[in-house]
C-alpha positions in Angstrom: 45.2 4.7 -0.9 43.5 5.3 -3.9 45.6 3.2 -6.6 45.1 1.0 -9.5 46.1 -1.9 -6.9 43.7 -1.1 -4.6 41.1 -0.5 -7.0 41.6 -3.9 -8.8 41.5 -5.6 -5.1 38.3 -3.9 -4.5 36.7 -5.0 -8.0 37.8 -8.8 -7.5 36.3 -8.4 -3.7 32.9 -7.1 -5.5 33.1 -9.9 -8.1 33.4 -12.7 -5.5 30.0 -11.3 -3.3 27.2 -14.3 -4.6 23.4 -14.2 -3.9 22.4 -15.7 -0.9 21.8 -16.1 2.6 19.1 -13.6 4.2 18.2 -10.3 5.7 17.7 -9.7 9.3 15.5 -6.7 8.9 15.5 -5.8 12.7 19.5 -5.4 13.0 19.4 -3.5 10.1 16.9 -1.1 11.0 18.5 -0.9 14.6 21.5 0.1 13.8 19.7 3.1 11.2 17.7 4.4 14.4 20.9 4.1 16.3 22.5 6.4 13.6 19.6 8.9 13.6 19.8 8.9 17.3 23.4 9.9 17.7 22.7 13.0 15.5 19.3 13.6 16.9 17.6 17.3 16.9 14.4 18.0 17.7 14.4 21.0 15.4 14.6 19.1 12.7 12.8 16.2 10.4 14.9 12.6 11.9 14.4 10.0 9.6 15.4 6.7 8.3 15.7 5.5 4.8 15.0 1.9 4.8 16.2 0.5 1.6 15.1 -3.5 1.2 13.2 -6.0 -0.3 11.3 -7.0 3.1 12.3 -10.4 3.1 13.9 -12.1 5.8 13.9 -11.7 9.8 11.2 -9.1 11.0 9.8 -10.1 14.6 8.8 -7.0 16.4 9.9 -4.8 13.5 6.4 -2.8 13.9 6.4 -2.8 17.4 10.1 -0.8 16.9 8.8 1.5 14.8 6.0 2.6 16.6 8.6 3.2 19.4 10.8 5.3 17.9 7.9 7.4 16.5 6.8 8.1 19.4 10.3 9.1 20.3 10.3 11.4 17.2 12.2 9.2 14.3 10.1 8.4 12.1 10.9 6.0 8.8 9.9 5.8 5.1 10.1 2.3 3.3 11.9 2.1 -0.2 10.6 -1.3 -1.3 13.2 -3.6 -4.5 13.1 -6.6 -6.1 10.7 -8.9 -7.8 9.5 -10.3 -4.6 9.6 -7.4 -1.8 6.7 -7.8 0.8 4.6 -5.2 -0.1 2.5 -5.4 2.9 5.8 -5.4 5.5 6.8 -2.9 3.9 3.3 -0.5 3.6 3.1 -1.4 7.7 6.3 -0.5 8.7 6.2 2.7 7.5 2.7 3.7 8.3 3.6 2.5 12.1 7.0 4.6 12.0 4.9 7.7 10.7 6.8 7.8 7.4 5.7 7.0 3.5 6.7 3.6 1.3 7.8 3.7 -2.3 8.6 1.3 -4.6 11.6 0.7 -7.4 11.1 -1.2 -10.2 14.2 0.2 -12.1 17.0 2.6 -12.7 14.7 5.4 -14.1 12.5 5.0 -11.1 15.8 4.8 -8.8 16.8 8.3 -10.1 13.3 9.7 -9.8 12.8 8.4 -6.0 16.6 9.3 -5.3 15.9 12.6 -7.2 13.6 15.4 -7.8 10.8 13.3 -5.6 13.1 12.6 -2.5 11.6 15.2 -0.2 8.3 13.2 -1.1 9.8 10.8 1.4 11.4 12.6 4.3 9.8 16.5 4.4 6.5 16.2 6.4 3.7 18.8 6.3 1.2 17.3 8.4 0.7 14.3 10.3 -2.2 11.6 11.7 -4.5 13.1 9.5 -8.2 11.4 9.9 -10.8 11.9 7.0 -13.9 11.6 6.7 -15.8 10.6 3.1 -19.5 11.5 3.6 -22.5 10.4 0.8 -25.1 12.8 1.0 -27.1 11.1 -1.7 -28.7 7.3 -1.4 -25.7 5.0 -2.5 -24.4 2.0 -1.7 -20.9 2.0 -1.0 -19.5 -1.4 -2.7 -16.0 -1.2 -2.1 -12.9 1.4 -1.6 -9.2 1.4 -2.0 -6.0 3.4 -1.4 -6.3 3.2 2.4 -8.3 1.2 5.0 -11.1 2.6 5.2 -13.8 1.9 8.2 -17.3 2.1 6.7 -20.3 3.1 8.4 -23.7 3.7 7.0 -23.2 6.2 4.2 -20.0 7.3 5.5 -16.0 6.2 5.1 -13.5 7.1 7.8 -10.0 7.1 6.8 -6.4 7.5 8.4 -3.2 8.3 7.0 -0.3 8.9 9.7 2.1 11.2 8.1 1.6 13.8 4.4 4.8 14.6 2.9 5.8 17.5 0.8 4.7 17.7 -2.7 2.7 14.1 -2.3 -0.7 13.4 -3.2 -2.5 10.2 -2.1 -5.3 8.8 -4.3 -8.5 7.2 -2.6 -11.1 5.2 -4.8 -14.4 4.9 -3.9 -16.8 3.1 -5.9 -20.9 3.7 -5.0 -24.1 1.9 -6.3 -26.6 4.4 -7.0 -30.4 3.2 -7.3 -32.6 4.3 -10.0 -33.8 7.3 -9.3 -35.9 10.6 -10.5 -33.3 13.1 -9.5 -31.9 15.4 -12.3 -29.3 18.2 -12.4 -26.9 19.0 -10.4 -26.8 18.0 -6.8 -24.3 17.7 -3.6 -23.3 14.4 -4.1 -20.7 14.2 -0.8 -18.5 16.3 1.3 -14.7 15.5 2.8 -13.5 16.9 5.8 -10.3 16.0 7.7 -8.3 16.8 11.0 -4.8 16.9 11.5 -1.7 17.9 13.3 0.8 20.1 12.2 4.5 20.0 12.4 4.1 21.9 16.1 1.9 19.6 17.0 -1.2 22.2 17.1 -5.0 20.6 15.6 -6.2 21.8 12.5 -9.1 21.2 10.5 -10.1 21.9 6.6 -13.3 21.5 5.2 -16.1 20.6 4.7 -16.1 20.5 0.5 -18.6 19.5 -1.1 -18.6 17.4 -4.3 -21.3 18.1 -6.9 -22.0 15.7 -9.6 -25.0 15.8 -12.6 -27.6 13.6 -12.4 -29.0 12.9 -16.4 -32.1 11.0 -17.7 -30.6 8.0 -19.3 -31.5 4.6 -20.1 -28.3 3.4 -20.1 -25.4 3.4 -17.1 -22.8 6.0 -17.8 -19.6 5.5 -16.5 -16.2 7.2 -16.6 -13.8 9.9 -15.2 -13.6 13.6 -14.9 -9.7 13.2 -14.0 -6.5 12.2 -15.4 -4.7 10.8 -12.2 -8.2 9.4 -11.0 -8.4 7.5 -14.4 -5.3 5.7 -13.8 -5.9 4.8 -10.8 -9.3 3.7 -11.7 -8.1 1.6 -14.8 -5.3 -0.2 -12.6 -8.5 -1.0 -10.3 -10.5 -2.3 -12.9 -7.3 -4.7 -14.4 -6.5 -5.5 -10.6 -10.6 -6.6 -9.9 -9.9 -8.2 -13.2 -6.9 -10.4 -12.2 -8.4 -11.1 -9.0 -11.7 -12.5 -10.6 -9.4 -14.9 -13.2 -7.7 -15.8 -9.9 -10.7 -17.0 -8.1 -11.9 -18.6 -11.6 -8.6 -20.5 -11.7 -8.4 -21.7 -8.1 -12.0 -22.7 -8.2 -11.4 -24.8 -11.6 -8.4 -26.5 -9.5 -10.6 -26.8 -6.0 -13.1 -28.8 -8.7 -10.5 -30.4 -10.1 -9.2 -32.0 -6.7 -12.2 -33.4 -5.8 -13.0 -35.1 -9.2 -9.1 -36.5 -8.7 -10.1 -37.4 -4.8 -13.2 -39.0 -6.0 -11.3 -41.0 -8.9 -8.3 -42.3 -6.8 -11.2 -43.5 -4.2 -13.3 -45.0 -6.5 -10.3 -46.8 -8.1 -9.3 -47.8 -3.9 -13.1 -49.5 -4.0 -12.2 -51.3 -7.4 -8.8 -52.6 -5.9 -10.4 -54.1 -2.9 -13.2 -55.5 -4.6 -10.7 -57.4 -7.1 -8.9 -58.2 -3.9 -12.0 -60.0 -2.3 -12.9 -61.6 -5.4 -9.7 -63.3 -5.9 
C-alpha cells in the first residue's frame, strides 16, 4: 500500500544497494527478447532497449542478436558510465539490426529518452550498402564513421538498419596530387541500395559531388558544412590524441630498454666483483 511506512522501507531498501559485483549481459538481454517475444507482432517495429554500461559477462551475446534479427527483434544499445565498452556495445547493435547511443549525463538522458527516442526504435530502411566513388585522381588515406572496404578509388560501406529522423556522418579524407585542373569538376558520386520496411529493394542515386579546383600555391583546407565541421574537428583532436599516444608509448618502449640494458649491465658489474673477490 502506498504509505509513509512503506515508502520509508523502500527508501532505506534503496540506501542499503552498494556498488559492486557484475553484469551478466546475456541473462539480461534474454530475458528482454523473452519479453518482446511474448508481445510479438509482425505488424509492428519489436525492439529491445538495452540499457548498460557493457561490462561484464557477454559470450555469445552477438551470436544472439544476430538470431533474433533474423527472427524479427531487433535491438538498439544505450551505452553509460565512464567505462562502457564502446565497441560491445556498437557490435551488438549493428548485429541485432538496431542503432547505439551514448549518455554522458541527465541532459543527454532526457534528449535520448525524449524528443530523439524514435531515433532509436522507428526504422525506415534497412541493410543499406553504399558505395563512395572518386572520379578524380586521389588517394584515399583514411575514412571513418563506418568500416569501410576500400578498393582502388572506391569505398564500400554498410550500415544494417536507418532510423527515423537519424543522420549518420561518414569522413573521408583524400590526397589529391598537384595537378593542372581548374574549375569546377565531378569530384565523386554515392549511390546506395537498400531494403525497405516490406522488404522490397530500392535504390537512390547516383549524385554527384562537384568541388572547385583553384590555382594556388598554398593547400587550402576546410569545410563547406556545419555538422561535417564537427565531425571533422573531433577527427583532427582524435588523430591528435592518437599521435601523443604513440609518442608517449614509444618514449616508454625506449625507456624500457635503456632500464633493461642498465639492470644488465649492472648484473655484469655484480658478477665481475663477484669473481674478483
Amino acid at each position: 500500500m502506498n504509505t509513509a511506512a512503506n515508502r520509508e522501507k523502500f527508501k532505506k531498501a534503496v540506501r542499503r544497494i552498494t556498488i559492486g559485483g557484475g553484469t551478466n549481459l546475456v541473462s539480461g538481454l534474454t530475458l528482454g527478447y523473452k519479453e518482446v517475444s511474448s508481445n510479438y507482432n509482425g505488424k509492428y517495429v519489436n525492439r529491445v532497449l538495452f540499457l548498460t554500461d557493457g561490462m561484464g559477462t557477454s559470450t555469445g551475446i552477438l551470436d544472439m542478436a544476430q538470431r533474433q534479427r533474423n527472427r524479427g527483434i531487433n535491438v538498439s544499445t544505450i551505452g553509460v558510465g565512464t567505462g562502457f565498452d564502446l565497441r560491445l556495445m556498437r557490435d551488438l547493435a549493428e548485429n541485432g539490426g538496431g542503432s547505439s547511443r551514448f549518455i554522458s549525463d541527465r541532459e543527454e538522458m532526457e534528449k535520448t529518452f525524449g524528443s530523439e527516442l524514435d531515433r532509436m526504435v522507428v526504422p525506415v530502411a534497412n541493410d543499406l550498402y553504399m558505395k563512395l566513388e572518386f572520379l578524380q585522381d586521389v588517394e584515399i588515406t583514411g575514412t571513418w564513421g563506418y568500416d569501410g572496404r576500400i578498393k582502388g578509388n572506391t569505398i564500400h560501406y554498410y550500415l544494417s538498419t536507418l532510423h527515423h529522423r537519424d543522420y549518420e556522418t561518414i569522413l573521408v579524407q583524400v590526397r589529391i596530387p598537384a595537378s593542372e585542373i581548374t574549375g569546377e569538376v565531378e569530384f565523386a558520386r554515392f549511390s546506395l541500395n537498400y531494403s525497405d520496411l516490406r522488404g522490397k529493394k530500392k535504390s537512390l542515386g547516383p549524385y554527384y559531388l562537384s568541388v572547385n579546383f583553384v590555382d594556388t600555391q598554398t593547400p587550402v583546407a576546410g569545410f563547406s558544412d556545419g555538422m561535417v565541421l564537427q565531425s571533422g574537428t573531433m577527427l583532427h583532436f582524435a588523430q591528435a590524441l592518437k599521435g601523443i599516444g604513440e609518442m608517449y608509448y614509444s618514449s616508454q618502449i625506449v625507456m624500457d630498454e635503456i632500464n633493461q640494458m642498465t639492470n644488465a649491465l649492472w648484473e655484469e658489474r655484480k658478477d665481475e666483483q663477484d669473481i674478483a673477490y
